[in-house]
C-alpha positions as CSV (number, residue, x, y, z in Angstrom):
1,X,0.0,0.0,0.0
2,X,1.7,3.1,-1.3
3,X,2.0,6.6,1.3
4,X,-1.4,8.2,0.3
5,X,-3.7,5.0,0.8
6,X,-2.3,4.3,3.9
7,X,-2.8,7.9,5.0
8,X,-6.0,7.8,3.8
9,X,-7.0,4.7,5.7
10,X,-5.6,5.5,8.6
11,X,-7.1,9.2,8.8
12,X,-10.0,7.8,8.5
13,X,-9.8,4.8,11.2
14,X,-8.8,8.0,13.4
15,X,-11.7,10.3,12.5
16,X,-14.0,7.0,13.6
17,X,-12.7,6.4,17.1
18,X,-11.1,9.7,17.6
19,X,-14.3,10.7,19.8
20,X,-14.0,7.3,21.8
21,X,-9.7,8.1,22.7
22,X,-10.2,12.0,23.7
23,X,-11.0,12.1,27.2
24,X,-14.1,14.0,27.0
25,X,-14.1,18.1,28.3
26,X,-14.7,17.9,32.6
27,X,-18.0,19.9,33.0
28,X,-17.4,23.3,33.6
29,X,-18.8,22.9,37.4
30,X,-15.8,21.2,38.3
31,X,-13.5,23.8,40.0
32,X,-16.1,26.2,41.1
33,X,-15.6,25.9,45.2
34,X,-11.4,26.0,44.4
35,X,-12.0,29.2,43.1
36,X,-9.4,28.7,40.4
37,X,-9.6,30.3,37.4
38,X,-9.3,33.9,35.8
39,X,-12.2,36.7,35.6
40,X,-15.5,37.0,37.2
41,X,-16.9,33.0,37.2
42,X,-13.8,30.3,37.4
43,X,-16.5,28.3,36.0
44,X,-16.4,30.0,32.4
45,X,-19.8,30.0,30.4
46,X,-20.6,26.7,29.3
47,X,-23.8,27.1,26.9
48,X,-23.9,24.1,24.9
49,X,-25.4,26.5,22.4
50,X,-23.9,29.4,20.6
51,X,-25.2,31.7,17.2
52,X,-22.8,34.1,16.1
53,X,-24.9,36.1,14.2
54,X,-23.7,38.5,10.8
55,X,-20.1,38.1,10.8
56,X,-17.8,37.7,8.3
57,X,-16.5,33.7,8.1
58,X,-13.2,33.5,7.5
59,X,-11.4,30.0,6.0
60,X,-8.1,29.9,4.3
61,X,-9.4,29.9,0.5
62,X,-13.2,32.3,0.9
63,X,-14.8,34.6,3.6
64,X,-18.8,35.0,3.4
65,X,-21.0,37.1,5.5
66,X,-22.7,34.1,7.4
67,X,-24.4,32.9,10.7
68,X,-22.5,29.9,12.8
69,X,-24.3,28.0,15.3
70,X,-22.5,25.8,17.9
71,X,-24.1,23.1,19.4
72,X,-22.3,20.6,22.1
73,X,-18.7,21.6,20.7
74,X,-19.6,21.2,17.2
75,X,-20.2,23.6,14.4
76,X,-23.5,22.7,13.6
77,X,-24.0,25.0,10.7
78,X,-22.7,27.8,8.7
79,X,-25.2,29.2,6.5
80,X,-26.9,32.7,6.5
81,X,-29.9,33.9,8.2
82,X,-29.9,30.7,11.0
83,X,-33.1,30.7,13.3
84,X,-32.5,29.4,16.9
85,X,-34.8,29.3,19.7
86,X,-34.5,31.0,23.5
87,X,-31.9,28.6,25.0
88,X,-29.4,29.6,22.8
89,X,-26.3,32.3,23.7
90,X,-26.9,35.1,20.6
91,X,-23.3,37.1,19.6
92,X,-23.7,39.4,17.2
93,X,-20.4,39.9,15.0
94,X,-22.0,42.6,12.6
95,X,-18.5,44.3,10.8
96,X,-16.2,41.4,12.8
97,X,-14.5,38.2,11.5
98,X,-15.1,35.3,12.9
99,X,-12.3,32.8,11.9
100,X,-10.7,29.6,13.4
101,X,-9.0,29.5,16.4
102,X,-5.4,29.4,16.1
103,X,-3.1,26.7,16.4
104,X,0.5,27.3,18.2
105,X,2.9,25.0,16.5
106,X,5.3,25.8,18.6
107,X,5.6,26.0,22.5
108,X,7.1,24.9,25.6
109,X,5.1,24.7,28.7
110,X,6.4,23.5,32.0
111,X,9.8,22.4,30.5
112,X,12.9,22.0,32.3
113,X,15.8,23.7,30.8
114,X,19.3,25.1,31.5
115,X,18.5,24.3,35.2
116,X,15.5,25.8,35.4
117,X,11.7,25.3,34.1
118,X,9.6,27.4,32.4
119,X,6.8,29.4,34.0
120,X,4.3,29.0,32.5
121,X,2.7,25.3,32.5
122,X,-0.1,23.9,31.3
123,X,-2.9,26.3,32.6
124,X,-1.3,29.3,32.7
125,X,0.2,29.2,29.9
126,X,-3.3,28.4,27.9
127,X,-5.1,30.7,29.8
128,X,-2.8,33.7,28.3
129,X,-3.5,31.8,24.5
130,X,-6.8,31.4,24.7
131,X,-6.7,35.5,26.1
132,X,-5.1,35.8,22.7
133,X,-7.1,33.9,20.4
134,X,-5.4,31.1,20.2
135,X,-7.9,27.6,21.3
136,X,-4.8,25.0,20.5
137,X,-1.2,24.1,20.7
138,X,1.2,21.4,20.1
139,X,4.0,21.1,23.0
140,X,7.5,19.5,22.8
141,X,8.0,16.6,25.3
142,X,11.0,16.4,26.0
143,X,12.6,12.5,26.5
144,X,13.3,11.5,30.4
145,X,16.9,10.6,30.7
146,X,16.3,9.6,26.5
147,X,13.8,7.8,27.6
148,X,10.5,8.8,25.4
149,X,7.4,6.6,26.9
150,X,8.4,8.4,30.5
151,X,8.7,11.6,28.7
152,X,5.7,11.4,27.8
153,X,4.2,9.8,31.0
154,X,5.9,12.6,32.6
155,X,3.7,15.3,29.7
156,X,0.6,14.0,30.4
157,X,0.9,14.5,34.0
158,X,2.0,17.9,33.2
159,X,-0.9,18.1,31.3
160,X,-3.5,17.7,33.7
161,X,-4.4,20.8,34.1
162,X,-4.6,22.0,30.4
163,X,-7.5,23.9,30.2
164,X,-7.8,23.9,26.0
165,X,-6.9,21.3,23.4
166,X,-3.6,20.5,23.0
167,X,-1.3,17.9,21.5
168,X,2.5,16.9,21.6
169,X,5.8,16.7,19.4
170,X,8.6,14.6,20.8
171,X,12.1,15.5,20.8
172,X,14.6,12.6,19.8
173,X,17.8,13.5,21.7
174,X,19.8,9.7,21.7
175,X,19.4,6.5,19.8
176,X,19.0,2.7,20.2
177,X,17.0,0.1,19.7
178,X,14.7,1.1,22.5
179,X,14.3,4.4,21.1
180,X,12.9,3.4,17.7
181,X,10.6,0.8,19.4
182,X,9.0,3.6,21.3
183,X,9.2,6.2,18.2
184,X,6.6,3.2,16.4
185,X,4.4,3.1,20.0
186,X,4.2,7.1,20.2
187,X,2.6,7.1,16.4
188,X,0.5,4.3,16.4
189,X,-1.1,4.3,19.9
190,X,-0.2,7.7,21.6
191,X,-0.9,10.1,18.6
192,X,2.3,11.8,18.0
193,X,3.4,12.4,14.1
194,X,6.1,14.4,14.4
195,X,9.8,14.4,16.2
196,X,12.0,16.8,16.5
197,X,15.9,16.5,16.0
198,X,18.4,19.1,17.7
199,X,21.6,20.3,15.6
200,X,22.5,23.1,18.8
201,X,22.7,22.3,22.6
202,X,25.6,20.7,22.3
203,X,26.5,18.4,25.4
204,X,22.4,18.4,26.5
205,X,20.1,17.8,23.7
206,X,22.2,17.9,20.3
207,X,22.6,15.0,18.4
208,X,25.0,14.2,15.6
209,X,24.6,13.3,11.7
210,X,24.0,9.9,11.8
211,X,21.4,9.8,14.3
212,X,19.8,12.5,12.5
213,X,20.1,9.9,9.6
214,X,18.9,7.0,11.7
215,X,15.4,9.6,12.8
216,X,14.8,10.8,9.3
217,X,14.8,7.0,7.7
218,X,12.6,6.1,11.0
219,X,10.2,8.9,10.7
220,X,9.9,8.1,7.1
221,X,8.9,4.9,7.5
222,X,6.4,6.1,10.4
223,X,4.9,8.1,8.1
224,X,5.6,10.7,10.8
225,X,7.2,14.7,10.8
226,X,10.9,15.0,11.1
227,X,11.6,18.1,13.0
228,X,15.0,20.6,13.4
229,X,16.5,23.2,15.7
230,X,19.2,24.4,13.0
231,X,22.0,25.8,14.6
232,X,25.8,24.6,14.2
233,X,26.2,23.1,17.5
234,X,29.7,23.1,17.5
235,X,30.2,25.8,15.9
236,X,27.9,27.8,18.3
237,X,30.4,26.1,21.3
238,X,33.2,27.6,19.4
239,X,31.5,30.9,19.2
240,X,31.0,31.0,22.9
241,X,34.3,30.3,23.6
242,X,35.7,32.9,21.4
243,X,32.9,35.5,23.0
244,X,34.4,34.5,26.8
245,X,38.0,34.6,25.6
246,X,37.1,38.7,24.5
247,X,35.4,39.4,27.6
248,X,32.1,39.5,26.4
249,X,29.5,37.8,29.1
250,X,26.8,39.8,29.0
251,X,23.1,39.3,26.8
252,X,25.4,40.6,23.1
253,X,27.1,37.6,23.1
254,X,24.6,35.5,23.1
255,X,23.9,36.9,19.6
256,X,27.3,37.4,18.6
257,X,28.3,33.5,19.3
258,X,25.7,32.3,17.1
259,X,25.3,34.2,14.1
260,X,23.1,33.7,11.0
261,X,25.5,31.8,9.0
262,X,25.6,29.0,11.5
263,X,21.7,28.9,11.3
264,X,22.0,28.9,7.5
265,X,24.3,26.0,7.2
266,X,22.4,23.7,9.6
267,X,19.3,24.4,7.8
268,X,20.8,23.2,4.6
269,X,22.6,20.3,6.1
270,X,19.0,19.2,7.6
271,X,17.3,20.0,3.8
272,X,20.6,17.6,2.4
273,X,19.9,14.9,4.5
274,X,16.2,14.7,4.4
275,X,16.7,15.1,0.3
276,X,19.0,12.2,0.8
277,X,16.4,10.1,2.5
278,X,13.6,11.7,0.9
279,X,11.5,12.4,3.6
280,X,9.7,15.5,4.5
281,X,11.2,18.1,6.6
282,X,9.6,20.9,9.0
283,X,12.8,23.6,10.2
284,X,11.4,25.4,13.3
285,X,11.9,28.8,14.5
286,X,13.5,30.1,11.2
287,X,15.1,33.5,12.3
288,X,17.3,34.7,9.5
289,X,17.4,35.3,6.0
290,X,20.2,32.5,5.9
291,X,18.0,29.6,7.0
292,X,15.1,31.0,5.0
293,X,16.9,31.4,1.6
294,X,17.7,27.7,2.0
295,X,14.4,26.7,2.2
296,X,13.1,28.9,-0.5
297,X,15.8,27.1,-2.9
298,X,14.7,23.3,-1.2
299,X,11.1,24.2,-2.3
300,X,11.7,25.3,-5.5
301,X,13.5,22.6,-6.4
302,X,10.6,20.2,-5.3
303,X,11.5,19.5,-2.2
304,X,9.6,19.1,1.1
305,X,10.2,21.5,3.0
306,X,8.1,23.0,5.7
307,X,9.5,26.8,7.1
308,X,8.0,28.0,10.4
309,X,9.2,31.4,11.8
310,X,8.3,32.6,15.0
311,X,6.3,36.0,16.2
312,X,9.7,37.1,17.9
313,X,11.8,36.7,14.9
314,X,8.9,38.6,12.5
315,X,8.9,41.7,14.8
316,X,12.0,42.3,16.8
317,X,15.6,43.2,16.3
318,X,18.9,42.3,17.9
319,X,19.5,46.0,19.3
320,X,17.3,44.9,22.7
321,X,20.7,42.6,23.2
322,X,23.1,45.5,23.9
323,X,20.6,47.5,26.3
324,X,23.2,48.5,29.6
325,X,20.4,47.0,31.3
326,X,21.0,43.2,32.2
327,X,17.3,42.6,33.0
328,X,16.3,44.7,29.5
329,X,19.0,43.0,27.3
330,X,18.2,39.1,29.3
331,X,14.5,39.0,28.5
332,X,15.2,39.5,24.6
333,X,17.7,35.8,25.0
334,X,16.5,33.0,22.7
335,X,17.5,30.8,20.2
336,X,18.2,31.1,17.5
337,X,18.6,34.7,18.4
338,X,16.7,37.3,17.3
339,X,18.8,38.9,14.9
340,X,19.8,42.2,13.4
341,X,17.3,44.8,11.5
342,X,16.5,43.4,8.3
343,X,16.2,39.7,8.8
344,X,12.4,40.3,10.0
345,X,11.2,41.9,7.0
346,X,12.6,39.3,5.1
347,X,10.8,36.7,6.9
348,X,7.6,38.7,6.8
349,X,7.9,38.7,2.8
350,X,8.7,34.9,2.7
351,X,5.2,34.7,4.6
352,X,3.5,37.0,2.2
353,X,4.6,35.1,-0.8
354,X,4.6,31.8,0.1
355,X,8.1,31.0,1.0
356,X,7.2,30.1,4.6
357,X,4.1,28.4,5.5
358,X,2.9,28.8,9.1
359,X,3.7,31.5,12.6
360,X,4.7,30.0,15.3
361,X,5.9,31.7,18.7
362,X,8.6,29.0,20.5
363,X,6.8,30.5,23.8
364,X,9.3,29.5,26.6
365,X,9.1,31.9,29.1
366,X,11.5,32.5,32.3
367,X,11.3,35.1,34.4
368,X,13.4,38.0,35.2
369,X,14.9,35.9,38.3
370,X,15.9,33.0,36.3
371,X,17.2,35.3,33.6
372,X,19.8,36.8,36.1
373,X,21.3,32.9,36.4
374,X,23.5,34.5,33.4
375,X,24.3,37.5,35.0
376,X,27.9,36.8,35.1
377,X,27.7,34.3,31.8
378,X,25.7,34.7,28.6
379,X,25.4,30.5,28.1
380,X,23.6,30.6,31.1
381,X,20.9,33.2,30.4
382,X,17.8,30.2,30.2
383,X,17.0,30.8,26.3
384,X,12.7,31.8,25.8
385,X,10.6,34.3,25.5
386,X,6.7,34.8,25.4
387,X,4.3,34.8,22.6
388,X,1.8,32.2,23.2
389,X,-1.2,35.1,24.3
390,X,0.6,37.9,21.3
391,X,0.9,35.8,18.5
392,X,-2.8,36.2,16.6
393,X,-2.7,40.4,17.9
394,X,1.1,40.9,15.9
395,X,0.5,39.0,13.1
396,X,-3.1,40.9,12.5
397,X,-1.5,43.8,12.7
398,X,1.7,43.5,11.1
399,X,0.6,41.4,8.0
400,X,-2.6,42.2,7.7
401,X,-2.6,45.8,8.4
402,X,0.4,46.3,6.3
403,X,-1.3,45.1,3.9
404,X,1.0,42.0,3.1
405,X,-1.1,39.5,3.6
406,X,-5.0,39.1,3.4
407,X,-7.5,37.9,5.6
408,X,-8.1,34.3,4.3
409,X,-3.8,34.1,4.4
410,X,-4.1,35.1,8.0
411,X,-6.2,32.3,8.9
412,X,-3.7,30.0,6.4
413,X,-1.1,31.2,8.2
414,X,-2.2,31.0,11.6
415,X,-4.4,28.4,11.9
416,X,-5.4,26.3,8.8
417,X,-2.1,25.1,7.4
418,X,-0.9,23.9,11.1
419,X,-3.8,21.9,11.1
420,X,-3.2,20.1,7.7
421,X,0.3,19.9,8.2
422,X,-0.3,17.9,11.7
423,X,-3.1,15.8,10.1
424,X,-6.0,17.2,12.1
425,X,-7.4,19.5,9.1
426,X,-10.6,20.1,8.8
427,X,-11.4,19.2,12.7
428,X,-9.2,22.2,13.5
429,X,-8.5,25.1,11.0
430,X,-11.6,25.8,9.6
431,X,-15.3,26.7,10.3
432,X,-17.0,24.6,8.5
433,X,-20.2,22.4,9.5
434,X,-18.8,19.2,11.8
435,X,-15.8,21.2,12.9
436,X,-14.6,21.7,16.4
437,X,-16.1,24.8,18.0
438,X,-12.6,26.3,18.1
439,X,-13.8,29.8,17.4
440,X,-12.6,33.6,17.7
441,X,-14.0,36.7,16.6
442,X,-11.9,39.5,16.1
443,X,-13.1,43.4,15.4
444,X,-10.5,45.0,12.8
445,X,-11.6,48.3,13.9
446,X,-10.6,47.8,17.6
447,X,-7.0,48.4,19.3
448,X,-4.5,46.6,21.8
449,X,-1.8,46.9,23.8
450,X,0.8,44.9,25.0
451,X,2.7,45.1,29.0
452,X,3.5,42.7,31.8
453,X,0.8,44.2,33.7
454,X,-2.0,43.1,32.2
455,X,-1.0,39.5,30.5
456,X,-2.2,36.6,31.1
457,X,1.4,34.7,31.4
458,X,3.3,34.2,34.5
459,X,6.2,36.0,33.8
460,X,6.6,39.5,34.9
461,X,8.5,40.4,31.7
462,X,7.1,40.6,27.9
463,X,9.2,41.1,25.2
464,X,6.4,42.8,23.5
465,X,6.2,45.6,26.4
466,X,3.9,48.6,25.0
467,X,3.4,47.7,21.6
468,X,0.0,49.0,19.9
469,X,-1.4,47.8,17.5
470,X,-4.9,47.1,15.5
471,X,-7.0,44.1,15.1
472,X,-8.3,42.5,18.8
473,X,-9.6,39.2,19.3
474,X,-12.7,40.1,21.3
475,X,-14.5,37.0,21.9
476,X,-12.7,33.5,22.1
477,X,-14.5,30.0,21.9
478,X,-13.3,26.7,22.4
479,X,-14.5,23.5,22.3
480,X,-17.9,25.5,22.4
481,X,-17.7,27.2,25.3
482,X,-17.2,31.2,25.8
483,X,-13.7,31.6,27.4
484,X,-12.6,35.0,26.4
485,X,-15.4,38.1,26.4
486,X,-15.0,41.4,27.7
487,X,-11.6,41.5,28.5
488,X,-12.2,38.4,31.1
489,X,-10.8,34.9,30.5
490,X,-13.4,32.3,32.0
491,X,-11.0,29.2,32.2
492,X,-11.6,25.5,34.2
493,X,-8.5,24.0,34.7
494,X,-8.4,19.8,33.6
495,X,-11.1,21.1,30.8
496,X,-8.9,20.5,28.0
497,X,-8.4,18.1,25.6
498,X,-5.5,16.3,24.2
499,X,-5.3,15.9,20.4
500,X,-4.1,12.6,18.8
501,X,-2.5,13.8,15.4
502,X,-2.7,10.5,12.6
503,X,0.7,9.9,10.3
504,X,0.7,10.3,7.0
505,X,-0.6,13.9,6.5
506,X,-0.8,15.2,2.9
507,X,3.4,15.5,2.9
508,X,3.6,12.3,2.5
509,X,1.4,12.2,-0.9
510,X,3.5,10.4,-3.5
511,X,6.6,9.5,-1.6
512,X,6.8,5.8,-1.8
513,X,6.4,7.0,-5.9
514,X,8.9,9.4,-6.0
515,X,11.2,6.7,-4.4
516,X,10.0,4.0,-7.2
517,X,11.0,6.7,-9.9
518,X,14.4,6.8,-8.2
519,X,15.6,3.8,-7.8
520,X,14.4,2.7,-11.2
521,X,16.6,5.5,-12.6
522,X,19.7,4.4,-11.2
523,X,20.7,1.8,-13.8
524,X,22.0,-0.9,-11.2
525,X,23.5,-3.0,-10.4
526,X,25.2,-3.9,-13.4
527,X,25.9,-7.2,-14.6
528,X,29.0,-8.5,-14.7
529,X,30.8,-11.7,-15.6
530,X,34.1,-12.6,-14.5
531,X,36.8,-13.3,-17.2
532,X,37.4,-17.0,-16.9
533,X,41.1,-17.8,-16.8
């Protein structure tokens, strides 16, 4: 059975018994005498029915001036002029889009890391994307001691308290046997379809070529996502030493020990190898115009090749980095690193053409205390920053707004191509009849701000501090029930959902074909006789 069959088949299998696998939402009730929760009612409004009356529907490919009605955390219907009886919750969205929900490629909740862990976990952290607009992400579970079946024992516990849908990539960061036995057992009975492969980190999570090789030809066969962090690893340990060596230890070298080129030539060593296998590819957090160009030429040649910058990366510059400030110049420490002026518009015109497919935000917050454990040392500055609540307000306003993108390529971008690349299209991504009730309405006409005083995340920094901008989510749904209105998040923690996410997505059309073709071009082995004496 060739690539596309088998996706078919088992896309299908999983749209049967998907409702059967998903532990079902806790009724809203649940947490009401904790008192935990944000806004008004911890309980959120839970109306099993919802119209959203005169908006304007927004998909990836049409928009239409249409009614939606919810029912049980379904879209029942998308159609104009719906009639409803008294028990149902009326919004009207007269001159306001209502679009999907977005979907966060890209985050790390609750994570341990340089020593430290993240603070945002699994409610906080959804509570400030559902504030934003955004009703699901996928997470990275990071391997216990390279262990993945107790990394991801160790997730779901994380996980507990997850108060919107959610599902998981899985970092690879060793090999054996053991590790490609579980690799099999995390696709076909824990729904993970993607893994992702580290080229920086080195002496923590890096890994070298040939394991790299080893996780692309087992992905392949998986039908499953090969993932990369492209960075130089040892040529980033090289630049840090160098930086020390000068004296520089403060937030600057972070930047200045990894520059672009490094970035650019572990992106194409990634693109090499998975050409080499020929097996799709998905480079994460693409920051520069290096890594980017590489891509560009990867797809134009035919290649599979999936480009995912990040919110920080479209709007920010390097110049935060040298702020006397340690605190100021700390928050701004990520990798890759932001980088200098230039490199974001770039990126933003790769997304406005087509170059790169989907925004991410690589949300992986610290705060300003566990920033300062680099005070004295720039490679121990714990590497995140936020975006998870920011993400759908930025890229309104910077893309759209601008002018560079329209609304249906906003919803692409955002939402919609997330979900088809991950294999859950059209349950997320779309408002279409049968959908999931994953649903935001934002009002072009209306204004936000950015600080630390008034997010939703745990951190008492934002990298976004004081930006303004157009374009507000004003009213969030998910899984059919009204978390975000008014300015008040009304979230039950242990309400969400996690997502299984099939193989096979449409990246995998015409592989096992493609392959054929090869190896039927190669004109061997040749036949030869030995001359006889």
């Amino acid at each position: 059975m060739d690539f596309r069959l088998r996706a078919q088949a088992i896309h299908l299998i999983a749209l049967v018994v998907l409702s059967s696998i998903i532990a079902p939402s806790l009724q809203s009730g649940q947490f009401c005498d904790a008192g935990i929760g944000y806004g008004e009612s911890g309980c959120g409004i839970s109306s099993s029915k919802i119209l959203i009356k005169g908006g304007t529907v927004v998909n990836a490919h049409h928009q239409e001036v249409s009614d939606v009605y919810v029912e049980d955390g379904i879209i029942a219907a998308v159609k104009p002029n719906i009639k409803v009886g008294d028990d149902v919750k009326i919004i009207d969205a007269t001159g306001k889009f209502v679009m999907p929900g977005g979907i966060d490629p890209h985050t790390h909740l609750a994570m341990e890391f340089m020593g430290t862990q993240t603070i945002d976990d699994f409610f906080s952290g959804q509570a400030a994307a559902l504030a934003g607009g955004t009703t699901m992400h996928i997470d990275f579970v990071i391997p216990v001691k390279g262990s993945l079946s107790a990394g991801f024992e160790a997730y779901v516990e994380k996980a507990k308290k997850s108060c919107m849908d959610y599902g998981f990539h899985m970092a690879i960061t060793k090999w054996d046997e053991t590790v490609a036995s579980d690799m099999e057992i995390m696709v076909k009975e824990k729904g993970i379809n993607s893994f992702k492969f580290f080229l920086a980190y080195k002496g923590s999570l890096m890994i070298s070529d040939d394991l790299l090789l080893e996780g692309l030809k087992k992905c392949k066969s998986l039908g499953a996502l090969a993932m990369v962090h492209a960075e130089n690893g040892d040529a980033v340990f090289e630049g840090q030493k160098r930086m020390i060596e000068l004296g520089i230890t403060g937030p600057e070298g972070h930047a200045l020990s990894r520059p672009p080129v490094l970035e650019g030539e572990a992106t194409s060593r990634a693109i090499r190898l998975a050409g080499f296998i020929n097996t799709p590819l998905y480079v994460v957090h693409v920051m520069s115009i290096d890594a980017m160009e590489e891509i560009a030429t990867a797809r134009k040649s035919g290649q599979r090749v999936i480009g995912e910058p990040v919110v920080s990366g479209l709007v920010l510059d390097d110049s935060v980095l040298w702020d006397p400030d340690f605190n100021t110049a700390a928050k701004y420490v990520m990798s890759p690193p932001i980088r200098a002026p230039g490199h974001g518009k770039a990126l933003q015109a790769a997304l406005s053409t087509g170059l790169l497919q989907l925004v991410g935000t690589d949300h992986c917050t610290f705060n300003s205390t566990q920033k300062t454990l680099g005070i004295d040392d720039f490679r121990k500055i714990p590497n995140g920053v936020n975006g998870i609540e920011e993400r759908m307000h930025l890229v309104w306003d910077t893309m759209v707004e601008s002018g560079q993108i329209s609304v249906t390529d906003y919803v692409r971008l955002t939402s919609t191509e997330c979900a088809r690349i991950f294999n859950i299209y059209p349950r997320k991504g779309a408002i279409f009849a049968g959908s999931d009730a994953d649903i935001i309405i934002l009002n072009p006409n209306s204004s936000f701000e950015i600080s630390s005083s008034s997010h939703h995340s745990r951190s008492d920094t934002n990298v976004y501090e004081g930006r303004q901008g157009k374009g507000k989510v004003e009213v969030t749904i998910a899984g059919g029930r009204i978390v975000w209105e008014n300015g008040k998040l009304n979230v039950v923690p242990g309400s969400g959902k996690y997502i299984k996410m099939p193989p096979f997505s449409y990246l995998f059309d015409g592989i096992e074909k493609a392959d054929a073709t090869h190896f039927s071009s190669l004109r061997a082995p040749v036949k030869r006789y030995k001359a006889t004496s």
